[in-house]
N, C-alpha and C positions, 0 to 999 in steps of 0.2 A: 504494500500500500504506500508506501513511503517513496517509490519510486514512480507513480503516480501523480506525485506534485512537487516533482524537480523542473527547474526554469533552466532553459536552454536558452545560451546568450546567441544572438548571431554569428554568424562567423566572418572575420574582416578581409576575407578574400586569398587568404596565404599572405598578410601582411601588406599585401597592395591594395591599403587606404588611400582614399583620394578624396582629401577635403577641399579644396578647393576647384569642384567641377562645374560651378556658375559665375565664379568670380570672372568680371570678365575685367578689362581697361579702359579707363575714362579717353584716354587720347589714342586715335590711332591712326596708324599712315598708311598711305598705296605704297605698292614696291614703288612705284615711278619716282614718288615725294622721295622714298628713300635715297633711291640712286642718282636724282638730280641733286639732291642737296649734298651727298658726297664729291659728287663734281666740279660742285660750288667751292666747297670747302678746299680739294686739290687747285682747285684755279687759283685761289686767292693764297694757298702757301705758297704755289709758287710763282704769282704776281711779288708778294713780299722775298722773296729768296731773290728774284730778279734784280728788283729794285733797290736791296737792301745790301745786294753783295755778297 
């Protein structure tokens, strides 16, 4: 009778929890924003490296 009213926990998967499966990012970019603004950023170091000597 005793083994009639044991609580079985869930089981967490083999350990692979994953808490945070809705968290999503308040900011987010296209690849394009990304890789234009990489280009940006190469141009202008080496505008400064140019200019600068």
């Amino acid at each position: 009778m005793a083994r009639d009213k044991r609580i079985n926990m869930p089981q967490s998967g083999g350990g692979l929890t994953r808490y945070f499966d809705t968290a999503g990012s308040k900011i987010t970019f296209t690849p394009q924003s990304v890789v234009l603004g990489i280009v940006a950023i190469i141009i202008v170091i080496l505008a400064v490296k140019f200019y600068l000597g």
